[in-house]
N, C-alpha and C positions, 0 to 999 in steps of 0.2 A: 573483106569477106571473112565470115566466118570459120575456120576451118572445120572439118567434118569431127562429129561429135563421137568418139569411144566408146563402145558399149558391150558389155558383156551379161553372160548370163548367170543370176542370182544364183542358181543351181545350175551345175554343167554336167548333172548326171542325165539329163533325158534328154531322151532322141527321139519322141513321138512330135508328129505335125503337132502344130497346136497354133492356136488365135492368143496375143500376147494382146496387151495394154500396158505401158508406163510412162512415166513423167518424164521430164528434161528440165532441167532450172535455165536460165540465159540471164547476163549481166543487165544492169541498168543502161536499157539505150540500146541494145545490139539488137531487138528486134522489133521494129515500128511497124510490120504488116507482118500477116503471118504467111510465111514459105511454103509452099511445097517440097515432102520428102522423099529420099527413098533409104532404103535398107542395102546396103553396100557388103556384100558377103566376101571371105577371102578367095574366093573359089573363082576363077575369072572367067570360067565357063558356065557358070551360074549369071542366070541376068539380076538387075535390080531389083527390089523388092517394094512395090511400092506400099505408102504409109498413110492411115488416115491420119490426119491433125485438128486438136481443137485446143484454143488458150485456157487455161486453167486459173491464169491470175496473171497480174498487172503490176507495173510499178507506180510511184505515183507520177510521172512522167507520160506515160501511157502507155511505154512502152510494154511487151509481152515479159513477164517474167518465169511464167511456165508455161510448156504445153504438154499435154497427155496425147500421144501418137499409139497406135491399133497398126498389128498387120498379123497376116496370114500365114505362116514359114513351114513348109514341109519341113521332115524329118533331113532332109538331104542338104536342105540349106541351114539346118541351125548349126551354123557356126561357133563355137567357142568367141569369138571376136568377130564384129558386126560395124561398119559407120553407119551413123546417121547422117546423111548427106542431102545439101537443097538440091534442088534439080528445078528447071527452068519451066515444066512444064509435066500435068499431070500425066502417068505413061496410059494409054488406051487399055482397058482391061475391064475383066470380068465385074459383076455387080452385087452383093447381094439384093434380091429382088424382095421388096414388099408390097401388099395390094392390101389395101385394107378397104371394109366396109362399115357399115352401121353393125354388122353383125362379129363379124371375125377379123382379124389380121392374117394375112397368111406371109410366109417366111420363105425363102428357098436360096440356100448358100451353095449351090449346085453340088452337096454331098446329100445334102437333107431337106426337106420340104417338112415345114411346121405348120401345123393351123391352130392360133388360138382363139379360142370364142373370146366375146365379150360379155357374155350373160348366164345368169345361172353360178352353177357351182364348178363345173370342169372346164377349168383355164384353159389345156390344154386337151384341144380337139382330137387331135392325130398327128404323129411323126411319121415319117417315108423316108425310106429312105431305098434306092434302086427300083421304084415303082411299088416298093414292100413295107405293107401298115405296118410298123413296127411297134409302137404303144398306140393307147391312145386315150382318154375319159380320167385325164390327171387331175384330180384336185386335193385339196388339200381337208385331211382329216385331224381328228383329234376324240378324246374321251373325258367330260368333264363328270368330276367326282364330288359329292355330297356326303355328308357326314352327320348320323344323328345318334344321342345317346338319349337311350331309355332305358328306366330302373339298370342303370349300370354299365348296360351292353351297347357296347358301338354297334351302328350297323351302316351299310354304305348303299349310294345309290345312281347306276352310272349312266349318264346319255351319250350318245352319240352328237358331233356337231363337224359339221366340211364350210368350205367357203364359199362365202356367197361374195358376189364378183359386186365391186362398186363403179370401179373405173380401171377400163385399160386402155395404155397409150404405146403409141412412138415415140421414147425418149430422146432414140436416138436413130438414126436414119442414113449411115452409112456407107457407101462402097465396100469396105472390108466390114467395118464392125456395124451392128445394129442390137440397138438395146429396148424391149418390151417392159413395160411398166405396169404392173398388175395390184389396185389397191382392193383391198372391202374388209371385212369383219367375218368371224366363223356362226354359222348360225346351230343352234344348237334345234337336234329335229325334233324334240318332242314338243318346245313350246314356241318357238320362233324366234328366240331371246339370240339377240345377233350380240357378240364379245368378242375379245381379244383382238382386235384389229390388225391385220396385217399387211406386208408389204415384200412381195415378190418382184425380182429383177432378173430376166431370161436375157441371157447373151449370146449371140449368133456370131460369125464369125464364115467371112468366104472360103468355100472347100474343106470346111471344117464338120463333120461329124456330131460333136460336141457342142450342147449344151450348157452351159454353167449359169447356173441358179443362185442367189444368192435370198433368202427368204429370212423377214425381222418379224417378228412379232412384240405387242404391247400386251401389258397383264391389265389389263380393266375389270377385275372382277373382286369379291371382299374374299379376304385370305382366309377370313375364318369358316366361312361357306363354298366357295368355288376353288375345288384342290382341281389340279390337270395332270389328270389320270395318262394323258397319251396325248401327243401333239405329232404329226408327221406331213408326209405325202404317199399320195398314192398313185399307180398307172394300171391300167389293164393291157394285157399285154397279147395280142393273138396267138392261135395255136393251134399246130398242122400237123398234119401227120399223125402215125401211130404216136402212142406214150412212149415208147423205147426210145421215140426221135425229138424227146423235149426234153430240157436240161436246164438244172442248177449250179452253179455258181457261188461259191461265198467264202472271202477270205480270209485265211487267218493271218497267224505271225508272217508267213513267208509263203505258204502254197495256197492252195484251194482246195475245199471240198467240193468234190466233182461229184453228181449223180442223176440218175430221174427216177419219173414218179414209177418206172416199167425199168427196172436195171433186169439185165439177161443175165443175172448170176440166177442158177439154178441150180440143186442138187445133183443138175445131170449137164452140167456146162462143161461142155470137154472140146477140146478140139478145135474145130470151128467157131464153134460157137465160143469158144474161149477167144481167140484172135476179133471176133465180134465184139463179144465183150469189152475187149481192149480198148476198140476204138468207138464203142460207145461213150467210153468214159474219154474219148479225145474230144468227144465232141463231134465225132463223125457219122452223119446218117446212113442206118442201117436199114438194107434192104433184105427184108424174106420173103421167098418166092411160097409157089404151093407144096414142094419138096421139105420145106421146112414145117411144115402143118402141124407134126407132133410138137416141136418146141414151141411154136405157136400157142399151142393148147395148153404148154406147161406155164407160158405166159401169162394166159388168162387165170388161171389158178393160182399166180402170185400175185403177194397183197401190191395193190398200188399206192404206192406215197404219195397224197394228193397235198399234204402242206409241211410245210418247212420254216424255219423261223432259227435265227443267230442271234440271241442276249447278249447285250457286254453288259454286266450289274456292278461292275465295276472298272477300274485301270488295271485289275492287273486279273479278271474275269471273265471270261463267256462262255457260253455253250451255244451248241446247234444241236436241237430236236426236231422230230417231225412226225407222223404221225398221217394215218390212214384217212380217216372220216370224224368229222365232229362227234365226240360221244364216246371215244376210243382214250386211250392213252398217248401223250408221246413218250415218243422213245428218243431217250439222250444218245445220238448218234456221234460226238464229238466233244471236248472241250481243247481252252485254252485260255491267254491268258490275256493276249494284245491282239483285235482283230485287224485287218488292214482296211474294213469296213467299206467292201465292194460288194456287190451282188449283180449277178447275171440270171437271166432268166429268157430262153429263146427254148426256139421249136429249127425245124426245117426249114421256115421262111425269115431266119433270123431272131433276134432278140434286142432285148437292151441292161444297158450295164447303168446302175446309180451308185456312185457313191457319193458317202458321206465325209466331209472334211472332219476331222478331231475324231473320228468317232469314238477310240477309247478315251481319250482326252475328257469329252465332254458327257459323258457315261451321265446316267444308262439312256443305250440306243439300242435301237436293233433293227434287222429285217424280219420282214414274213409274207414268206409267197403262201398262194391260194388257189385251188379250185384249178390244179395243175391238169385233169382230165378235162376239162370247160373247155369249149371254143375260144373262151379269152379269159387266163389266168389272172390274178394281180399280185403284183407285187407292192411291198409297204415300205415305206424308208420311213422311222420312226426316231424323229428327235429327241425325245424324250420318251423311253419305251413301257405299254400298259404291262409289260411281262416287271416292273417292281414296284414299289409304292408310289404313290401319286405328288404330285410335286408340292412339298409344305412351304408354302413364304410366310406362315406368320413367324412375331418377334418371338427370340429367344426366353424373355421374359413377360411378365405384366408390367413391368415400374422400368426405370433409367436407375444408374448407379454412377452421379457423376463424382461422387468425390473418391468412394470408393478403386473406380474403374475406369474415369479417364473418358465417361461418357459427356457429349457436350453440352445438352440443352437437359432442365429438367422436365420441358415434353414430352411424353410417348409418342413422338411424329412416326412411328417407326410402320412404313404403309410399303407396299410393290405396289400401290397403285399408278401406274405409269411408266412403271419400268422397262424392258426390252432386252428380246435375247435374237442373236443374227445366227442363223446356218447357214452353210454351203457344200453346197450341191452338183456333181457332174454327172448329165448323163448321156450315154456314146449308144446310139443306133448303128445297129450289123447286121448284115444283110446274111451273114453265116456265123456259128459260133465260134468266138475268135478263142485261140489258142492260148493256156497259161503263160506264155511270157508277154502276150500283148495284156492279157487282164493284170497283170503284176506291175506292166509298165503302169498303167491304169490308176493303179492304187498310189504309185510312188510320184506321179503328174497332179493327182487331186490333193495329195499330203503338199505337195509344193508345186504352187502352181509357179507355171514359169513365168518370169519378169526378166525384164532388161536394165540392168542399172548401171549407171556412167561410174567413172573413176572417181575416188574421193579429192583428188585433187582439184578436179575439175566443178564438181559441187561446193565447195569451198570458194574458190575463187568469184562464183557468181554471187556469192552471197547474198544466195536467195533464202535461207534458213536462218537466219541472225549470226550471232557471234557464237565462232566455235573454235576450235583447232585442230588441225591435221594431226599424225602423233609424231612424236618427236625425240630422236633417240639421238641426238648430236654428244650430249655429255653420260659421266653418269648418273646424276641426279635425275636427268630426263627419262631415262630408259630407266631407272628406278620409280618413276611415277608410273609410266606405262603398264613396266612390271604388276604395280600395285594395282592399277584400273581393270590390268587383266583379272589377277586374283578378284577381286570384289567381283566383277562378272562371271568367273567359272564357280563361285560360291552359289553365287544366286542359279546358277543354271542347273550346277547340282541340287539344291534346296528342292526345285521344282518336283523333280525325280524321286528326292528322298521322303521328301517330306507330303509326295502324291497333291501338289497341288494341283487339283485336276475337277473335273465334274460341271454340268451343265448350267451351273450358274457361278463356280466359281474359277471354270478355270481362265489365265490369264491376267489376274489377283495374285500381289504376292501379300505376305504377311508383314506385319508392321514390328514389334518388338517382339524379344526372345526371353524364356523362363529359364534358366541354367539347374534351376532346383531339379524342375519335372523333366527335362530338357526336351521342351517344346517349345513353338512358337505361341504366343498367350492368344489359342484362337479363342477362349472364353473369358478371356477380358475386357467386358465393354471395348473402350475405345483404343483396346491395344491389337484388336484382329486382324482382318485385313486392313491393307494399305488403301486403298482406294483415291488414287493420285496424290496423296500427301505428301508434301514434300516435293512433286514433281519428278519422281522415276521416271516417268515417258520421257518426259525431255532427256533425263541423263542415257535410257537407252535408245532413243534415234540420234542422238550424235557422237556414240559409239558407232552404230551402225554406219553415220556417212562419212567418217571419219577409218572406215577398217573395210566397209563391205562384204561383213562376214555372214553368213546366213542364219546362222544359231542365232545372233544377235537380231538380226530383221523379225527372224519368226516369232521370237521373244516379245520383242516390241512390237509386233502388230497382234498378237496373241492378247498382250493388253489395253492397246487402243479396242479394237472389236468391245473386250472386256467392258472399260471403264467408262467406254462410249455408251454402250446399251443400257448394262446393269446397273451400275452407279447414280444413273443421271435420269430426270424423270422427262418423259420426252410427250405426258400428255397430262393431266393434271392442274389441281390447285399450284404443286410445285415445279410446271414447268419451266426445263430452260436450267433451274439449278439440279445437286448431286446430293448424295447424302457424306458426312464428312465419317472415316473409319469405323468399324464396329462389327460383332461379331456376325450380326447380320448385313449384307450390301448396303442396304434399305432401309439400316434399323439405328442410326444416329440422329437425332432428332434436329443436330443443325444444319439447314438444308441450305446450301451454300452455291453461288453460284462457280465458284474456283474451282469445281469436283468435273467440273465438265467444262472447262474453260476450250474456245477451239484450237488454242493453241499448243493444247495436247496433241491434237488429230491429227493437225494439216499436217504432218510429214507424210503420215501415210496416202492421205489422199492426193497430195501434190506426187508420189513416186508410184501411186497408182493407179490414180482416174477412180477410184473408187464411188461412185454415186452414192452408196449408202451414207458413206462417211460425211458426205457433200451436204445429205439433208440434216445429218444430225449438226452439222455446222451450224447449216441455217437455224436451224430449231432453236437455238442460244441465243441469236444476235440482240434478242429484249429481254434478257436474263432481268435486268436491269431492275423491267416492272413487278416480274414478279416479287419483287423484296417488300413490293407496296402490304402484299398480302402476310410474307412473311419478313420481319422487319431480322437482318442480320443480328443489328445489335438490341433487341427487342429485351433482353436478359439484364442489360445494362444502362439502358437509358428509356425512359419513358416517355410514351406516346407525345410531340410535342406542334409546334405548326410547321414540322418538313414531312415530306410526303413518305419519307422514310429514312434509313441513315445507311450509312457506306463508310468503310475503314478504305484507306488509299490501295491499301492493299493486305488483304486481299481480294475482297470486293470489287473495287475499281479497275486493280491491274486485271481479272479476270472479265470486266465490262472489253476493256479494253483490246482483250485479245482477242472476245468476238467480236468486237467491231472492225480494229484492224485485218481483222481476216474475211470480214464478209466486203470490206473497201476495196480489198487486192484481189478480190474472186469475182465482183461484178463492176468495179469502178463506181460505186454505189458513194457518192459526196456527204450524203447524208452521213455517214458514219464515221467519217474522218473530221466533218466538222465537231461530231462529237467528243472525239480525242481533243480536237483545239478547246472545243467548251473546257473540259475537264482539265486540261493544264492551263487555261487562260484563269482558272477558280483558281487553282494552286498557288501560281502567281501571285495572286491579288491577297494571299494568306501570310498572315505577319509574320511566317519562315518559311514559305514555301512549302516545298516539300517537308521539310521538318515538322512541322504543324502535325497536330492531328494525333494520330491517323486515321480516328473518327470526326466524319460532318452531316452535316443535313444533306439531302441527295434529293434531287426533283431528276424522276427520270423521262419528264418530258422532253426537258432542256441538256440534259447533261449536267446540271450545273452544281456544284459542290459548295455547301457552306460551313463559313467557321465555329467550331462549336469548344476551340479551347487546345491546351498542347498539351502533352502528354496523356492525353485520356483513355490510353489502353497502349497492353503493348507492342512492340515494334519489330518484332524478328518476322512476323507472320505479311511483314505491308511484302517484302520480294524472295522469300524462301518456296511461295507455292506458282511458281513460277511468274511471278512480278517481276524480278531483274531479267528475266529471259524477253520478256514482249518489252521491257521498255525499253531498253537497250538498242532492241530492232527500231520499236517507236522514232528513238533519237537519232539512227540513221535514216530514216526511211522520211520521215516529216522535216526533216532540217532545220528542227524549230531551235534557235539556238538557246531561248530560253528554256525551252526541256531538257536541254543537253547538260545547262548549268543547273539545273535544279538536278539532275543525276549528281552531275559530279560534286555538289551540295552536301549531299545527304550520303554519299560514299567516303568523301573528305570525312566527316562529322560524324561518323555513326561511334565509330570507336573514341573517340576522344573523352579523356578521363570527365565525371560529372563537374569539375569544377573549370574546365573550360565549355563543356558544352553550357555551363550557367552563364560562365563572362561571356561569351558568342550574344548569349542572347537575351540581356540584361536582366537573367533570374529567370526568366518564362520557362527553360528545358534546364532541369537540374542532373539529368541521367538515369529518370526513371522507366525502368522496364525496357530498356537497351539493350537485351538480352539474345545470347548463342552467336559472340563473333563469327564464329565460323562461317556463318550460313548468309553472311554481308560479304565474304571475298572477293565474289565478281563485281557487285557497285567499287568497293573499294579499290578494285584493280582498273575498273573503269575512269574512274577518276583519276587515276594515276597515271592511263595510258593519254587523256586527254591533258592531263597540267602536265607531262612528262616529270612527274615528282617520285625519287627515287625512296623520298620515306615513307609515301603509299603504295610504293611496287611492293618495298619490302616489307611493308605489315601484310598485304594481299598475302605474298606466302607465308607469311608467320602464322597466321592463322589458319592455314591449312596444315604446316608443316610441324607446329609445335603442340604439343600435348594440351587437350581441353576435353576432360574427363573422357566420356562415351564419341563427345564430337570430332575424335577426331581417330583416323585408323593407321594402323600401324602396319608397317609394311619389316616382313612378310605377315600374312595374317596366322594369329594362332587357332591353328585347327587343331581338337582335339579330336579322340576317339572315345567315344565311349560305349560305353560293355554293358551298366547297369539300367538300358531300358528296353521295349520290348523287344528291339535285338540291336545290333552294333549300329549306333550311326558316327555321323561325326558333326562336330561343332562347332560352333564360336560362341563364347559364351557370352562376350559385351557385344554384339552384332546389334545393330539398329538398321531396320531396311530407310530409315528418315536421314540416318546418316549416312551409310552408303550410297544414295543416290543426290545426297546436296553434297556430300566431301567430293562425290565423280563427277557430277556437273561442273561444282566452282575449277576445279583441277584443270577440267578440258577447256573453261573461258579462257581463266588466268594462264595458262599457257599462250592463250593468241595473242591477249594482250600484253601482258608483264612478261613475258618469257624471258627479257632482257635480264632482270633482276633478282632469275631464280640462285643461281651460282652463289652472287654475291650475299643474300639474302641468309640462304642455310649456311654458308661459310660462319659468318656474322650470329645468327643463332647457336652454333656448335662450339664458338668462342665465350659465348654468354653463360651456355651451362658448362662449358667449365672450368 
């Protein structure tokens, strides 16, 4: 029997109830049905907590290899330390209740009663919560922008457009958790022109309050015509009482600006009325009788602030103005600099709080309440907010600059047509206005939402991730790599920071190479800008993260999965299913690759979080495959000929690969693993195997790969964009023992001087385009750990450990300061984010593997130089 599973929390700063969701990985074999849980608190007067459970993926065995578990946890029970433990038999308990018709779904987690329609525009009917409407007429808004020049003069021309509802379902159906599925498109009101397609995800959770929203949108529209002026959500919100007795809300760095549209500050506010005052501003409804008449009347004679609105125009900008009546001025009531991007807006009979995850992060947003006198206010939560200019995606240029700039196609592919950006959303129905430190908790719950994540040790051992390493400080050589993994990590964390990688489409993205002249990163170098998975950072930071469990490192890396899942990768188009490869636009490199969104990116996140969104972008890829029919990868280089198109092993193939492997372990889907056997049973029958190539003819009906000649492009690129990572797993996971030797083939072979890679192969591979050792360490260490050969341990670290220009980094790293640019930053002047993230990937393999060999290795190297 299993013993109970360890589990702590990702953050252990919050103590608000809250509805959790996370993963668990389990070994090959230890779980052939799936269990019933419960949640085991240290507290032993605390009962069990029961668990909803669903599999998440599969071995090929059929065993369970993950499951995503949901539960409910007052304030009282979050534990610091938590087991997951089976238990024999579901415990009797409460339900969340769904009733759905042709019409509406209705919701009720006995804190809140939900009703979502099914039709029309406003998703969300009405929220209750203690018998009390608290919102209600939610849909979703936006401002589409037109642009025209005559004799010279721009001029601009804005519609309004909200959601029109396609389909909404029961995704998910619950005891604790219950998940609503909201699709359709925004219709725009002046001409009916339905666009931008979207897709909401409302999460319920028993006893819980809270809401959490997660909303994606696609761009369908021509960038040189449809700019989007405003994109958000909206609620109308009820309203009781006098004005004195309705209240704002809105956060900044650390407190809140508190007011209504009727504050009792008056030129004659003494005394009484002062102490009133007070606790208007608490949030406490105030009563005045007839004795009060006169302040009453001085009331009515002050102006009433009927709207209010909070700008972030940028990371390190906002203001909150407000202002009387349409046709008036606002009045800048506040600035600052980093909002915590909450808002509250209730009356006497309660309110509701929304916020927005990243809000300065992913700037510009904002709030704006409305029609604060009205029997029902609204409140705006604004994704992208109409208070700055309107969102531009066209290309940076008219032309490509590939020789120049490191651009890779010379097509102008450069389109958002298909692209996607994800928000999230919490919003808390109160039945009274809650107090500053619960709205504060508020803000620091939605910036990190709470997860449960097991021990690194424990994720390791199941080896349910592929091949990694725990970290390892036994010698000093070891704790000097660590050392070093660390620095490259706190480089980049600062980078973020310094360098403001931030904003609504790019944050999440880090940058690809550095300029030491301007000392910048070269965001205006074609293909030097952003990074856009190159190279495979995600993978180098989720196996930091399962390897450390630190949270800077989690939010980092699901900061860019979100990212490089949406924006990157076209999820509706001619180019679905592929990514765009680096460039100063997301969007704007014209080689449209399937490798830029390979799923092998994702699943970390969505195995440690049940994530749904991330689940369909999975799916989305699984026939990356076909679309290369339309757009031929190696189209540039070999002409139209009778294969239905062409494929490099990698990285093409390796990235086929990881969506299929991933979509086989998520539904048990055969189809997809035979497609792995097609594609290594081709290789095989190739006069070197894997060596071959690493361009062939590709039929992506069949899977099947054909010969088309050896050396005909080059070869760093078949396992640097994370091809060694899926095949590696491939080779544990399929036990194909020919796949295993065709790794350890081409890991043996990759470095060996051209005049034995000639004798190998009777002249056919002379050593061309064999290029950036470095970035072949893990094959090489793989094959090392499998022939147990000590001269491939120790070339595995030589090439990490010895100097090879830019690719390789040196520990400690040189950080400079410097004075001569727009103010002090600091720097690395040979910094590569391509080598950073392949030197800390190959480090964390070749530790699991080769570790034997590290000692002896750099001993053996430090004798050589000198």
């Amino acid at each position: 029997m299993q013993k109970d599973i360890e589990l702590s929390w990702l953050d252990t700063e919050s103590d608000l109830s809250t509805g959790v969701t996370w993963g668990v990985p389990w070994a090959r074999g230890q779980l052939h049905t799936l269990p019933t849980f419960d949640l085991k608190t240290t507290d032993t007067k605390t009962s069990d907590l029961p668990v909803q459970t669903w599999p998440t993926a599969y071995w090929p065995d059929g065993s369970i290899k993950w499951t995503a578990h949901a539960a409910s946890i007052s304030a009282q029970q979050a534990d610091p330390q938590l087991l997951l433990a089976r238990t024999s038999s579901m415990n009797k308990q409460e339900k969340v209740v769904i009733e759905e018709t042709d019409e509406r779904i209705q919701i009720d987690t006995k804190e809140i009663q939900c009703t979502i329609h099914k039709r029309d525009s406003f998703f969300i009917e009405a929220m209750e919560t203690k018998n009390k409407t608290i919102c209600k007429k939610g849909r979703l808004i936006g401002i589409r922008e037109s642009h025209h020049r005559t004799e010279g003069i721009d001029t601009y021309r804005q519609e309004p457009f909200y959601s029109e509802l396609h389909e909404v379902t029961v995704e998910q159906a619950g005891p604790i958790r219950a998940v609503i599925k909201v699709t359709g498109r925004h219709k725009l009101s002046n001409n009916n022109r339905e666009w931008l397609p979207f897709q909401v995800r409302l999460y319920f959770y028993l006893h819980q309050t809270e809401v959490k929203m997660i909303h994606s949108f696609l761009y369908d529209g021509n960038p040189n015509q449809d700019f989007i002026k405003g994109i958000g959500i909206e609620f109308a919100v009820p309203m009781k009482g006098p004005l004195y007795n309705r209240y704002v809300r809105l956060a900044g760095e650390e407190g809140f600006f508190k007011e209504s549209p009727k504050g009792l500050l008056t030129l004659r506010t003494r005394g009484d009325y002062e102490d009133k005052y007070k606790q208007q501003i608490q949030g406490k409804a105030i009563c005045l009788t007839e004795s009060d008449q006169a302040f009453k009347d001085l009331l009515d004679d002050a102006a009433t602030w009927n709207h209010y609105k909070l700008v972030q125009t940028s990371a390190d900008s906002y203001a909150i103005l407000k202002r009387t009546q349409p046709g008036c001025a606002w009045v800048r009531a506040a600035d600052g600099k980093r909002s915590g991007g909450l808002v509250y807006l209730g009356s006497e009979i309660g309110g509701i709080a929304v916020g927005l995850r990243h809000f300065w992060k992913k700037y510009p947003t904002s709030f704006e309440i409305n029609d604060l006198q009205a029997e029902a206010a609204v409140v705006k939560t604004w994704f992208w907010s109409p208070e700055t200019e309107a969102m531009d995606m066209r290309h940076y240029d008219t032309e490509t600059h590939v020789t120049s700039s490191y651009e890779g196609a010379e097509e102008l592919r450069s389109t958002p047509y298909g692209v996607g950006n994800t928000s999230e959303i919490s919003i808390h129905c109160f039945a009274a206005t809650p107090d500053a430190d619960t709205l504060e908790k508020l803000v620091r719950k939605k910036e990190s939402p709470p997860l449960l994540i097991c021990k690194p040790a424990y994720y390791h051992q199941t080896r349910a991730l592929g091949i990694w390493s725990l970290r390892k400080t036994d010698t000093a050589l070891k704790r000097k790599l660590e050392q070093t993994l660390d620095e490259v990590l706190a480089f980049y964390l600062q980078e973020i920071e310094q360098r403001k990688w931030y904003g609504f489409w790019d944050y999440g993205d880090i940058m690809h190479s550095y300029d030491p002249i301007r000392h910048v990163w070269r965001y205006d170098l074609g293909g030097c800008a952003w990074q856009n998975t190159e190279l495979a950072p995600n993978y180098w930071l989720w196996y930091l993260f399962l390897r450390t469990g630190r949270i800077d490192i989690f939010h980092m890396a699901e900061a860019m999965t979100r990212h490089t899942s949406e924006v990157d990768v076209y999820h509706k188009g001619p180019y679905k299913g592929l990514g765009s490869r680096h460039n100063v636009s997301h969007w704007g490199c014209g080689c449209k690759e399937a490798r830029i969104g390979a799923a092998g990116l994702h699943r970390f996140y969505y195995y440690l979080t049940g994530d749904e969104r991330i689940g369909d972008i999975m799916d989305e890829v699984v026939n990356a495959d076909y679309t290369t029919e339309y757009i031929d990868p190696m189209r540039a280089y070999f002409p139209t000929d009778q294969y239905s198109t062409h494929t490099r092993s990698g990285p093409d193939w390796a990235a086929f690969c990881s969506n299929w492997l991933t979509r086989w372990e998520r539904y048990q889907d055969d189809r997809y693993r035979d497609k792995l056997f097609t594609g290594i049973q081709s290789l095989g029958k190739m006069p070197f195997r894997l060596l071959t190539g690493p361009v062939f003819g590709y039929e992506p009906k069949t899977g099947e790969l054909f010969y088309m000649g050896a050396e005909n492009k080059g070869h760093h690129l078949i396992f640097s964009m994370g091809g060694a990572q899926v095949w590696m797993e491939m080779a544990e996971l399929l036990e194909d023992k020919g796949w295993q030797d065709m790794l350890v083939e081409f890991g043996a072979f990759y470095n060996l001087p051209p005049i034995d890679k000639s004798r190998l192969t009777n002249g056919e591979i002379n050593g061309v385009d064999w290029n950036i050792p470095m970035l072949s360490a893990s094959l090489v260490a793989y094959a090392a750990a499998k022939k147990q050969d000590k001269g491939l341990g120790d070339l595995a670290w030589k090439l990490l450990l010895a100097d090879q220009s830019h690719w390789h980094i040196k520990s400690p790293l040189h950080v400079e300061e410097i004075t001569d640019y727009l103010h002090p930053i600091l720097e690395i002047k040979d910094i590569s984010t391509n080598t950073a993230a392949q030197w800390s990937l190959n480090v964390i393999i070749c530790l699991e593997l080769v570790e034997n060999y590290l000692d002896h290795s750099y001993e053996k190297m430090l004798k050589a130089t000198n």
